[in-house]
C-alpha positions in Angstrom: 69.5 -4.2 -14.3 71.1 -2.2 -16.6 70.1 -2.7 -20.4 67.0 -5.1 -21.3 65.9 -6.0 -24.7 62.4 -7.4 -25.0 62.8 -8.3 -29.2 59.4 -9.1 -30.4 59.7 -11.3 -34.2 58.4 -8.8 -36.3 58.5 -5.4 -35.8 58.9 -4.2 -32.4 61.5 -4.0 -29.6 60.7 -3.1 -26.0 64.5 -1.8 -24.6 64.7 -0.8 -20.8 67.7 0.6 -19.1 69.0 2.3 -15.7 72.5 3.1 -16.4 74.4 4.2 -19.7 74.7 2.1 -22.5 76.4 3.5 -25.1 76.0 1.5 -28.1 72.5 -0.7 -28.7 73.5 -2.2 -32.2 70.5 -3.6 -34.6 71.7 -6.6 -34.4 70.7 -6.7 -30.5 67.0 -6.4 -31.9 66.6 -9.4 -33.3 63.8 -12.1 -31.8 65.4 -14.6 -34.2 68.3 -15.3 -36.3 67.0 -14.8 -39.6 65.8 -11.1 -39.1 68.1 -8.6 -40.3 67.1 -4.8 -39.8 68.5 -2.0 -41.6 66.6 0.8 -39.9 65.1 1.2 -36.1 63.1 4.4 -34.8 62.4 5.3 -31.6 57.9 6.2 -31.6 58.4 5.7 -27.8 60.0 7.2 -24.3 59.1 6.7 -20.4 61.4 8.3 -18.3 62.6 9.0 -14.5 66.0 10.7 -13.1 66.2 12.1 -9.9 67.6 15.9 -9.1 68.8 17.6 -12.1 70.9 14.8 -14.2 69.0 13.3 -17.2 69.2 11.0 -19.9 70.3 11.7 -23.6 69.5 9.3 -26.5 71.9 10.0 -29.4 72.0 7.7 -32.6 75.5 6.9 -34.0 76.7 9.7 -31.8 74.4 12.5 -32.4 72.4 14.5 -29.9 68.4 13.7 -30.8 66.9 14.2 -26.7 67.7 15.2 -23.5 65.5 14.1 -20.8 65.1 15.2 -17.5 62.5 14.4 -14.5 59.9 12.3 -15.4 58.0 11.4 -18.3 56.7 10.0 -21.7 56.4 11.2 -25.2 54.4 9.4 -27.7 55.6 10.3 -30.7 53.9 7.7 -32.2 50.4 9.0 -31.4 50.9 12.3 -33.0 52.2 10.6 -35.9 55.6 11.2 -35.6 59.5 9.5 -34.3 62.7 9.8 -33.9 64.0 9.2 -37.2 66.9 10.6 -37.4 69.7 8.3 -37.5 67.4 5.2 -37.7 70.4 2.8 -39.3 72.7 3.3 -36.6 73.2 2.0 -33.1 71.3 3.9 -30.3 73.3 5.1 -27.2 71.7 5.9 -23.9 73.8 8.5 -21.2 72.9 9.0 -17.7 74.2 11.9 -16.8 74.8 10.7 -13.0 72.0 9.6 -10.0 70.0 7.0 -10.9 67.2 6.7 -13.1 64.7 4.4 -15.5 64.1 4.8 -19.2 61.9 2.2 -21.4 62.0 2.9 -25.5 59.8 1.9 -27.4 61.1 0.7 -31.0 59.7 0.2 -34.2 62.1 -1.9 -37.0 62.5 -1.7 -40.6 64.1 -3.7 -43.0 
């Protein structure tokens, strides 16, 4: 597996990954052709890497995490995401080693 996209219609899109993917447009979230997003933000993260690599998410080429071990944040729950960059694509790095990470994805239009 490398990237998954779970699109639910609506407002939510469930992406899984366990290698780099460098560029998940908005486009790639659609359940259906007549959805057109202008912004997605990240309100979830589960994570696993093994050693000492980890996984950056960047948005349109910027730096907003770095990841390493296990875990999950829930920004959501504290009333907060990662907003930053929310119009453009979402890029995923594994630093090397293997690893898991689910994202949890909340669209706009």
């Amino acid at each position: 597996m490398a990237t998954v996209i779970q699109n639910t219609k609506g407002s939510r899109s469930v992406i899984t990954a366990t290698s780099t993917d460098g560029e998940i447009t908005l486009a790639e979230l659609k359940a259906t052709g007549d959805e057109t997003w202008t912004k997605a933000t990240i309100t979830e993260v589960f994570w696993t890497v093994n050693g000492t690599n980890t996984w950056l998410i960047d948005r349109g080429g910027t730096a907003l995490a770095q990841f390493s071990g296990s875990g999950h944040h829930d920004y959501k729950g504290s009333g907060a995401s990662l907003v930053t960059g929310s119009g453009s694509d979402i890029g995923l790095t594994l630093s090397g080693g293997t690893g898991f990470i689910m994202l949890i994805v909340h669209k706009q239009v």
